[in-house]
N, C-alpha and C positions, 0 to 999 in steps of 0.2 A: 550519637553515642561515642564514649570516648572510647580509645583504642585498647583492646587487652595485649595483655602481655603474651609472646610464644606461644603457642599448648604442641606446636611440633617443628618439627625440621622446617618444613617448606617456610612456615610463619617468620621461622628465625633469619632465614637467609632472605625473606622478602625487607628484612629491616637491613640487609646488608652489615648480618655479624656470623662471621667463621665459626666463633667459638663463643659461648655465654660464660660470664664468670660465677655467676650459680647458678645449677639447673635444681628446682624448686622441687621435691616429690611428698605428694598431698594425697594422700585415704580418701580425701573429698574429691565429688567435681569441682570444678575450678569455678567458685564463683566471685564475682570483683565487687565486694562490697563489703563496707569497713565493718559488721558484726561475724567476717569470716578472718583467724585469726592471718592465715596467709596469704591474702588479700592485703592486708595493712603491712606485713612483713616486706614481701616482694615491692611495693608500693613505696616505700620507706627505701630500700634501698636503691628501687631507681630514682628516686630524687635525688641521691647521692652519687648518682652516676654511673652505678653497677650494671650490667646486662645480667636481665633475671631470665630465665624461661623456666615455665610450670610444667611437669608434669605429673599429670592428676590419674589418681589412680591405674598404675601400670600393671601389669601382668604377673603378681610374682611367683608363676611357675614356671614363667618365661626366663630369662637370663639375661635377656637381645630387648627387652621392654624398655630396660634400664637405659639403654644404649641410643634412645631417640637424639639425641642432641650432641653425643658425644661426650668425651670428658671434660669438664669444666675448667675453666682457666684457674680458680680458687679452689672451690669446693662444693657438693651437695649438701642439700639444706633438704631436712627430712621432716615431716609433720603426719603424723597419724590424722589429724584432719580436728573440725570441733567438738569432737567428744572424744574420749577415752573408747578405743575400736572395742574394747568388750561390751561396756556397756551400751553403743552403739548395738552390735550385734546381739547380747541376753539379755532379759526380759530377770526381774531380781529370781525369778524358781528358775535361772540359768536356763529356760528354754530361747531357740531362735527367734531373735523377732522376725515378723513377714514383711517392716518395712525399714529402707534405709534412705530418710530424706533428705541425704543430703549426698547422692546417686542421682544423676540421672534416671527417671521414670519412678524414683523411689526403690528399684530395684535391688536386690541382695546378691553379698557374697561378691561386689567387685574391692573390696580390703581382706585382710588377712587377718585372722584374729592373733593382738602383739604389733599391729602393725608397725610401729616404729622398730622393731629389733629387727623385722621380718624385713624390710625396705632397705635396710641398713649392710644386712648380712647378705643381699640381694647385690648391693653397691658391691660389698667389696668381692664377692665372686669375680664382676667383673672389673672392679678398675682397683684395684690392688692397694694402690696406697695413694689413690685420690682424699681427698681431707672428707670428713662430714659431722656436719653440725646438727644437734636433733634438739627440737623444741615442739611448744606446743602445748596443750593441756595434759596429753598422756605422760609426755616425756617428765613435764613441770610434775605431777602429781607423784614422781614413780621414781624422782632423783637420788631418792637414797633405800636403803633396804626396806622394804613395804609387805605388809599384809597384801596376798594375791586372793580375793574373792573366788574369783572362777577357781582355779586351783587349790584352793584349802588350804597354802602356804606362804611362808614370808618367802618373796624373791628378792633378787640380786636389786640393786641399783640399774635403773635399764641402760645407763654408760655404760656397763661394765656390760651385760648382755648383749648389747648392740654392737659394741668393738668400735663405735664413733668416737671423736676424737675429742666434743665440746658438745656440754648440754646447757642450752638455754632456760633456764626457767621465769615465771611469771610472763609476765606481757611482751616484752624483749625487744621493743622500740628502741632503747638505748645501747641493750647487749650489743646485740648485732651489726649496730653500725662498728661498734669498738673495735668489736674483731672480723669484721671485713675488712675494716680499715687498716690493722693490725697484721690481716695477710696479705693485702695489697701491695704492703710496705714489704716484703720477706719475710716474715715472723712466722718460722713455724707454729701450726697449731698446737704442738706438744706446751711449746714455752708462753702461748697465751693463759698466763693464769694469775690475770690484773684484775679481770672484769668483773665489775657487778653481775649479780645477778645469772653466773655460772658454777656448774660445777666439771673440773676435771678431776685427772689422773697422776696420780703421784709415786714415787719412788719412797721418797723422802719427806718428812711436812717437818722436820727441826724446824726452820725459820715460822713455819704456819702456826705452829705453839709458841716459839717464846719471843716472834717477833709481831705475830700479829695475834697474839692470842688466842689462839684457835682451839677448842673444844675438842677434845677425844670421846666420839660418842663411845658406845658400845659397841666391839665388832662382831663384822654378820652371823659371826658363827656361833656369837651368842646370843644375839636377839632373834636365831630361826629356831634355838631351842629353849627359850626362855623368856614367856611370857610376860611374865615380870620389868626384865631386861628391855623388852621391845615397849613395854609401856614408858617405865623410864626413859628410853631411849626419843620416843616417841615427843613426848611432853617438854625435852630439849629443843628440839626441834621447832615446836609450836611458840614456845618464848624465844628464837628466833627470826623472824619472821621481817624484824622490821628493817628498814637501810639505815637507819640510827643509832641503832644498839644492838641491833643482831651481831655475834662474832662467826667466823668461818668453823665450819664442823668438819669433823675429819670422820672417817669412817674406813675401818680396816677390815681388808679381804682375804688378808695373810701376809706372811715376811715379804714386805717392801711392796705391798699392793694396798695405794690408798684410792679413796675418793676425798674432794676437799668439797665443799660446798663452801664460797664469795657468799656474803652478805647479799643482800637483794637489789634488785640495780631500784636506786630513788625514784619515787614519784614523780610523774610529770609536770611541767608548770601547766599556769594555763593554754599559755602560747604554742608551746608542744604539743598539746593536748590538739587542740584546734589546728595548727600544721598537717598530724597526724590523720585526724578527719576531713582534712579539705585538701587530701591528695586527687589526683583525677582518675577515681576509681567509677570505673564503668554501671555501676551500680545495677548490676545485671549478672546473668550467668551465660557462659561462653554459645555464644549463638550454634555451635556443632551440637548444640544438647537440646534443641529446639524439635529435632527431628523424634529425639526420645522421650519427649513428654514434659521435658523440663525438669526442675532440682525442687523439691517441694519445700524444701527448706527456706526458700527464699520468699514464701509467699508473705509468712507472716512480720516478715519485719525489713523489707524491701523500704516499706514505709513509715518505718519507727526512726527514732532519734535517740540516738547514744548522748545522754550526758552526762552523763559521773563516770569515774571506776573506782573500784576499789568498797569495804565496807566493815565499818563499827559497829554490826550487830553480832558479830560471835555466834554463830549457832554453832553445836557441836557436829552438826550432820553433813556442814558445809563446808566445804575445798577453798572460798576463795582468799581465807587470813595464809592459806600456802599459795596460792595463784596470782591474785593481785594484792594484796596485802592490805593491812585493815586501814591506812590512810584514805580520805575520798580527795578526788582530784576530780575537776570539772571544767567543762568548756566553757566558753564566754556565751555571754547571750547572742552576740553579734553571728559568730559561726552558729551555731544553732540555727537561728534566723535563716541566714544564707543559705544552708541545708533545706531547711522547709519550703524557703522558696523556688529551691530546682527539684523538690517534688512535684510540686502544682504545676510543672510544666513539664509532666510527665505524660503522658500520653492516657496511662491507664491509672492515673491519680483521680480517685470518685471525690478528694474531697474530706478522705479520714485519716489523721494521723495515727496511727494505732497503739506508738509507745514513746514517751519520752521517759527517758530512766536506764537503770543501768543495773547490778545487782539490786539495790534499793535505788525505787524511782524516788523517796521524798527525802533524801540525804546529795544537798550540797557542797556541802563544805568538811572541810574536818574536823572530828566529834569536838575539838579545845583548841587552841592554839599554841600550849603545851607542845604539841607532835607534830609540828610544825620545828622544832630543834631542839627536841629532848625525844622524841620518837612515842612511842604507844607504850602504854604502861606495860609490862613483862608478864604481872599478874594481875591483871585485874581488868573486867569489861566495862564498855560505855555504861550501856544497856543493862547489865546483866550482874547482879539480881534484882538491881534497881539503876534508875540513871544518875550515874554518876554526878556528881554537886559540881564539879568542873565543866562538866559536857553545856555547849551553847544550843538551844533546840532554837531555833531559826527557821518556819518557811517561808519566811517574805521575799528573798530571792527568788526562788523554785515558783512562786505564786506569780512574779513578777516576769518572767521567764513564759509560763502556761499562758498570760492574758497578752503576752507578745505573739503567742506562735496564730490563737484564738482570732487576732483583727489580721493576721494575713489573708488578705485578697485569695478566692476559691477553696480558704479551709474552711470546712462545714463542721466539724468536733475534732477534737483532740483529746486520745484516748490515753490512761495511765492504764496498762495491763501487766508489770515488771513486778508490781509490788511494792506494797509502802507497809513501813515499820509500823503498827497502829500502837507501840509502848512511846515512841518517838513523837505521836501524832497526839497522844495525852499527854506527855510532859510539855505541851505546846498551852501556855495560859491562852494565846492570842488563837481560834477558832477559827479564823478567814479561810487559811487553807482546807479542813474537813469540808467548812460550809461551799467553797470552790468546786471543790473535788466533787460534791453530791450536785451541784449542780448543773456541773458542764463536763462534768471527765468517767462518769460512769453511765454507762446503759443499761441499768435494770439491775447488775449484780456487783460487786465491788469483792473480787476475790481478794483474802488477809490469809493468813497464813499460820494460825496460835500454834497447829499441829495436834493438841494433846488438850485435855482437860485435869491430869492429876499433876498438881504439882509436885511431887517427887521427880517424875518423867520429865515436866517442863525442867528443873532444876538439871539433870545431868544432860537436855537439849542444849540449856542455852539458852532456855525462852522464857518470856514474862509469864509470871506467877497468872492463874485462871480467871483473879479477880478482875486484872488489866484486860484481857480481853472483853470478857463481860461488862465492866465498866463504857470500851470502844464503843461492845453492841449497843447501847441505850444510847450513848452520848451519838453514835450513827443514825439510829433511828428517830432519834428526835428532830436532829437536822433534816431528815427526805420529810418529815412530820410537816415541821413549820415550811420546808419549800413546796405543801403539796407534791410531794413526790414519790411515788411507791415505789422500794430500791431496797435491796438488799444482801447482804453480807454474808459471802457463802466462803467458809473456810477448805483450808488444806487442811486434811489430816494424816499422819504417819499412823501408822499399824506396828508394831514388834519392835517398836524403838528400844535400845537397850536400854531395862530397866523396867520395860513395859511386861506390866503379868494379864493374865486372863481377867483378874479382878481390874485392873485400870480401866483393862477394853472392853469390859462392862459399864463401869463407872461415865465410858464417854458415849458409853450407845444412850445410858439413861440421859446425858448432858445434851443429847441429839435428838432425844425424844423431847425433850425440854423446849427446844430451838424448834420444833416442830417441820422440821424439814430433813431432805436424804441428801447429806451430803455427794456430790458428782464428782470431786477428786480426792480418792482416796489412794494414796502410795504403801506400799510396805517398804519397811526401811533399807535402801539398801546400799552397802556396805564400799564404798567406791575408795579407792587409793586417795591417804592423806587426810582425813576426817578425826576428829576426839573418836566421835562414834564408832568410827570403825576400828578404832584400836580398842575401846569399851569391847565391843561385839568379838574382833579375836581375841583378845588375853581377861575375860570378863572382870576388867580393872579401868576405875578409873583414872586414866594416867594425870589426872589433873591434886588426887587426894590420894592415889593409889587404894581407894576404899571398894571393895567387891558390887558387881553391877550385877543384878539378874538378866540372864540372855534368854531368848529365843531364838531355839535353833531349830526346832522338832515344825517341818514342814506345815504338817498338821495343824499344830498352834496356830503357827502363823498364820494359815488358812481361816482357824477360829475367828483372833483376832482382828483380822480384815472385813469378814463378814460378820461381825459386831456393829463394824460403822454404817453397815449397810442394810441393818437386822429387816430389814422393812421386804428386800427383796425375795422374793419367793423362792428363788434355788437357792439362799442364803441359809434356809429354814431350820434344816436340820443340824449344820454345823454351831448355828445362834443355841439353839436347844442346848447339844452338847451341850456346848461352854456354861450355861447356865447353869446347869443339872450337876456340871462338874465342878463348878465353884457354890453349889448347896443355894441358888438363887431362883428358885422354883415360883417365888413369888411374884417372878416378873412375868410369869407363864399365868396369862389368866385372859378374859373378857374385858377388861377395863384396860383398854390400852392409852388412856391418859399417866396407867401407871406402868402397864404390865408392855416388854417389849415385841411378846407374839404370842397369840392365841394356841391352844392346848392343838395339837396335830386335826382330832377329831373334827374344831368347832373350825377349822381352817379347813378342811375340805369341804364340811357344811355352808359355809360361806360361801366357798366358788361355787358349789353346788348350786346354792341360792340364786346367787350372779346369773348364771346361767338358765334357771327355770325360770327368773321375773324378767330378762332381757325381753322373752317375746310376748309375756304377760303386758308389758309396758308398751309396749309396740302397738299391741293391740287397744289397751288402754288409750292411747294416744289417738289412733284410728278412729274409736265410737269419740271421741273426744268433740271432733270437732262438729261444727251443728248445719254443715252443708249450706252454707254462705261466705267459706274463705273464713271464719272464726273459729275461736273454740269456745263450747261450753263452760259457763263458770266453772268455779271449780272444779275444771276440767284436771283430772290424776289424781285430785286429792286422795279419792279413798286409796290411790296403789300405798301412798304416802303410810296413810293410816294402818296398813295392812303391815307391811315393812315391820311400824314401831310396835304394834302389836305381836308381830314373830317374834320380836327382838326385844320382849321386855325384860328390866334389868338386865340389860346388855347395853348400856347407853356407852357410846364410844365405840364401838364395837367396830362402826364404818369407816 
């Protein structure tokens, strides 16, 4: 196994170093493996020659926590960890979750909820005017004045909340080296403000307007009381995004208090790309955590392969056109390769790859070659509300890619579990890859993603019109058809998406009654820092048309809603009803459940009743059944059979 990095004093002085030039502080346990973002950071910099030491989740009601390692020759590098610590921590009806897997033992409550401001204001307690760099998804998600879910309000810029001195956003492979390098050299961190892909603090931004053009958004003072404003402000923002044609945004906190947000640091080649995954990362979690049950997070993608980032499907729900940006970038097949092959000589390798892919598994390349030096169109999506006549749909790489990883020596399958665009997988005239994918890359279920059945809702998600899905299903089921394969297509769906009413979540229980199955993943929408949607959801506008969204805010609903998708479960019962009764849909309340989505309360407890008298009617049945030779009687149960559709006449469907 290779060597990790520090995780304490003793670690640090057995490598024979006095002092580290960053000491790393992570929300997470420390795990070294390139789908953990500070894994690849720390990793990146000591290729560069830097001394990194981690420490992972410290004490912060300690002081002295902070202090494991001393004060760093550079600076502190801050990371709430891979998710956003609230939503880490709440569950979308804002209760505690009971688990945190990416803790050792899964255990709760060792981050702080905010963790990066909380880590930050921690530092400076104690080391005063040590430097600190904060990045990450939290940081990335939260760089400029933001709708706060948990709080019910717009917050600060988390720079400004934290008192850090440089905030990293997106991926930050390239930031980071700039400005270590940049303090290496002397360069206070006040005066680093070259870099892609950051945002500081300013005095003055004269030159930020009329020498590099910089955008004056709206200031905070008026997008926390003016919905409007923050939509506007919002939608600025979202047509910035790309390293091409994004300009720097300024954003004012009062006389001579600015934030600047740099354009976004450029896509990686592919070479970078591959550098950056073929660091020698331990591909494990720190052996100190072995005692505590281990990091559960690591279970399920220990064994996956990263290879794209970045993505051209636009969904309005999704963070990562502000995270990694809608360019896709990709490894070579060779590192790929290389990867898979020091799986299989992993000790606890059975044999299964369990994900190749990345936001979108079946997007290699970039949606045109347009964005490639003209960057991403400002307004307008690949995808989205049709595929664009420029976009090149291509899965002969990705095909060619899957049937490499397939003839490695001890892989037994190679799983696609990340997701694949299926409006992307229709605009494909050439079939091979669906026909691939049902052949060799799904077990039984092939989870997609539609979310929604009314297109109004699909329209302000982001997502293809209900025909394209539908269309998918047929054109899916006829490929498991012709390969003899029984396989099928269990979607995602959203509950209380804005815009979504009681009648939609109607409209998709009947679409699910149709599909004749109960959907297993059902999400309610929820509201995360940096989404279209979540600026829909606070200021009920769409900041893309500025046209009025219907919301769902009234708990209850939401409750409705959810258990809509789900109408079939028995504690769901009474809420389904409601909602019917309350959109005047009484006709779905009946005996004929080919039409109706739940039986009148009465003829539903009649039922269990029944269940439960012929259980041991049948039992019994079964018992005289057989004819005392180890067989059973012809017609042995018939009549229970008969009896059944006789209780049950003109009730046909009813089981």
């Amino acid at each position: 196994m290779k060597p990790f990095l520090p995780v304490n004093r003793k670690e640090m002085l057995a490598r024979g170093w006095e002092q580290p030039d960053f000491v790393f502080v992570i929300g997470d346990a420390y795990v070294d493996h390139s789908s953990f973002g500070p894994a690849i950071i720390s990793r990146v910099l000591e290729s560069r020659g830097f001394k990194v030491c981690m420490l992972s989740q410290p004490d912060w009601r300690n002081e002295e926590s902070i202090a494991e390692f001393g004060e760093p020759r550079l600076g502190f590098l801050v990371c709430a960890g891979n998710m956003d610590s609230m939503v880490n921590h709440y569950t979308v009806n804002k209760k505690r979750r009971s688990m945190d897997a990416y803790t050792p033992g899964g255990v709760i409550g060792k981050r702080p909820d905010y963790a990066t401001v909380v880590y930050c204001n921690l530092i400076k307690r104690k080391y005063k005017n040590s430097t600190i760099l904060i990045g990450g998804i939290e940081a990335s998600l939260r760089r400029l004045g933001h709708y706060d879910y948990w709080s019910d309000k717009v917050k600060r810029s988390v720079l400004m909340d934290s008192g850090a001195d440089l905030l990293m956003y997106g991926m930050g492979e390239l930031s980071v080296v700039a400005i270590a390098e940049a303090l290496d050299s002397g360069i206070a961190a006040s005066d680093i403000t070259f870099v892609p892909g950051t945002v500081y603090k300013a005095k003055d931004v004269t030159s930020v307007l009329e020498q590099e053009k910089g955008i004056m958004l709206p200031d905070f003072a008026t997008i926390a009381s003016d919905k409007r404003e923050y939509a506007r402000s919002f939608h600025i923002q979202y047509q910035n995004t790309d390293s091409i044609t994004a300009r720097p945004l300024i954003e004012c906190y009062g006389e001579k208090r600015y934030i600047v947000q740099n354009p976004p640091q450029r896509p990686l080649t592919t070479q970078e790309f591959d550098d950056v995954y073929e660091l020698p990362y331990a591909n494990a979690y720190h052996p100190s955590y072995e005692a505590l049950g281990g990091v559960p997070a690591i279970s399920e993608i220990k064994f996956s392969l990263t290879s794209n980032r970045g993505c051209f499907g636009g969904c309005a729900f999704c963070a990562l056109t502000f995270h990694q940006g809608r360019v896709v970038q990709a490894r070579s097949h060779e590192s790929l390769i290389r990867e898979a092959k020091g799986m299989t000589e992993e000790p606890d390798f059975k044999g299964y790859i369990h994900d190749v892919g990345g936001p979108t598994a079946n997007f290699r390349r970039p949606a045109c070659e347009k964005q490639l030096t003209k960057g991403v169109c400002m307004n307008k999506q690949c995808l989205y509300p049709s595929p664009c006549k420029n976009m090149k749909v291509d899965h002969s790489d990705y095909v060619k890619l899957l049937r490499e990883l397939r003839a490695i020596p001890k892989v037994k399958k190679v799983f696609i579990r990340s997701g694949i665009r299926f409006d992307y997988v229709m605009a494909d005239p050439d079939k091979t890859f669906l026909k691939e994918l049902c052949k060799y890359h799904v077990s039984g279920q092939l989870r997609v993603a539609p979310e929604h059945v009314s297109d109004h809702v699909l329209d302000l998600m982001g997502k293809p019109r209900n025909s394209v899905f539908q269309a998918f299903c047929r054109e899916y089921e006829k490929v498991n058809h012709d390969l003899g394969m029984k396989q099928y297509a269990l979607p995602y769906l959203i509950s209380s998406h804005p815009g979504s009413t009681l009648e939609d979540a109607i409209s998709l229980a009947e679409s699910i009654r149709d599909m004749g199955y109960m959907p297993e993943q059902v999400q309610d929408f929820y509201p995360t820092p940096a989404t279209i949607s979540t600026a829909m959801y606070y200021t009920g506008l769409d900041p893309r048309t500025m046209e009025p969204v219907d919301i769902t805010r009234s708990p209850h609903e939401k409750a409705m809603q959810r258990a809509l998708i789900q109408y079939r479960k028995p504690e769901n019962y009474e809420l389904v009803k409601e909602a019917l009764l309350r959109c005047h849909r009484q006709d779905l309340i009946g005996f004929d459940m080919k039409k109706c989505l739940i039986p009148p309360r009465k003829m539903a407890e009649k039922k269990a009743e029944y269940k439960s008298e012929h259980k041991s009617e049948k039992k019994a049945a079964e018992k005289k059944s057989f004819d005392g030779k180890g067989g059973k009687k012809p017609n042995a149960g018939k009549s229970l059979g008969r009896n059944f559709a006789k209780s049950n006449s003109g009730k046909k469907g009813e089981r």
